[in-house]
C-alpha positions, 0 to 999 in steps of 0.5 A, spaced: 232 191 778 234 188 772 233 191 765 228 186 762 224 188 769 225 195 766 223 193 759 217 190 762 215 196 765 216 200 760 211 196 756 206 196 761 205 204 762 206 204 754 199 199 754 196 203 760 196 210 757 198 214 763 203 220 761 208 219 767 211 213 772 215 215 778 218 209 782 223 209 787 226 204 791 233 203 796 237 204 790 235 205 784 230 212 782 226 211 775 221 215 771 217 214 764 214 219 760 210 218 754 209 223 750 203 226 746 207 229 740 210 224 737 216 224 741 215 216 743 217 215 750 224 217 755 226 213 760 230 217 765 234 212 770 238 215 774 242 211 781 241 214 787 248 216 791 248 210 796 250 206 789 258 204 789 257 203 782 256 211 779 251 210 773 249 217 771 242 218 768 242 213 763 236 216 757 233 211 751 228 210 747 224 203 748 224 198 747 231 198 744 236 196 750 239 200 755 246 202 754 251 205 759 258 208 757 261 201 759 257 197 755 258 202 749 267 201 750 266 193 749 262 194 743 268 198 740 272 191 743 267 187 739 267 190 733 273 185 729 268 180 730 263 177 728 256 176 732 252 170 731 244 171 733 238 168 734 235 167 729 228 164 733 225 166 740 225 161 745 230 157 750 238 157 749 242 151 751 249 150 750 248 142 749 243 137 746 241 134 753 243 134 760 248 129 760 252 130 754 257 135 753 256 142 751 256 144 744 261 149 744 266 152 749 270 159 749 277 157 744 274 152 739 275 153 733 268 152 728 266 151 721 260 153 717 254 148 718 257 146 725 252 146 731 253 151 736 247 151 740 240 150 740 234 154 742 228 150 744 220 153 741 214 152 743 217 144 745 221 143 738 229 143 739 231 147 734 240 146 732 243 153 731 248 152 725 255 157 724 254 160 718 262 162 719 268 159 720 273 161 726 274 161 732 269 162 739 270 168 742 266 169 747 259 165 749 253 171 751 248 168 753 247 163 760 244 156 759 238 155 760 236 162 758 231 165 754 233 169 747 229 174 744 229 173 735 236 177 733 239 177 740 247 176 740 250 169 742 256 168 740 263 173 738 267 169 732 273 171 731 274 169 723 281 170 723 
């Protein structure tokens, strides 16, 4: 089960207005409870034992992103650098057309003004533009896939 799955789970139950969801499956146990005093909801995640990966329980408040012990050390990592967002909602591509070559790749160095993807919305293809100069650390999102307004694209180092 991937986190947008868990993600739209927890929207459903918010919109159904039960006070608690237990699911289980082979390998993962999950339980969503709303609260009627002004809490909000907890989500509690936990793995089961036969998982090599061990996930303790995992607890956050929707719809913000489920973060785990590692993902908290990479963003210590990340901080020197500079993360470009999404400015829209739509479909990210890393090249203007199939059989063209990709905008940008990890190790090029940019400028400001210069086209670093672009983000399909509602059928308008829209270039997203640097806003810094540097040099591309790091690409976030896979081609092809969908992006949330504000979510991170691309790690600049600006040095």
């Amino acid at each position: 089960m991937e986190i947008k799955d868990i993600q739209n789970l927890i929207k459903f139950v918010a919109k159904s207005g039960a006070s608690e969801v237990k699911l289980e499956m082979e390998d993962i146990k999950i339980t969503i409870r709303t609260g009627h005093d002004d809490r909000g909801e907890t989500t509690y995640i936990q793995q089961m034992p036969q998982m090599a990966a061990q996930a303790p329980q995992v607890i956050a408040p929707p719809p913000t992103e489920i973060s785990t012990p590692t993902e908290t050390a990479a963003a210590d990592e990340d901080s020197k650098y500079i993360t470009v967002k999404s400015p829209i909602i739509g479909t990210f591509y890393r090249k203007p057309s199939p059989d063209k070559p990709m905008f940008v790749e990890v190790g090029d160095t940019i400028g400001t003004g210069d086209v670093l993807c672009v983000i399909e919305a509602m059928k308008l293809f829209n270039e997203i533009e640097s806003e810094v100069s540097g040099k591309i650390v790091k690409i976030l999102v896979d081609d092809a896939s969908p992006v949330e307004f504000d979510q991170p694209l691309f790690l600049v180092d600006p040095s």
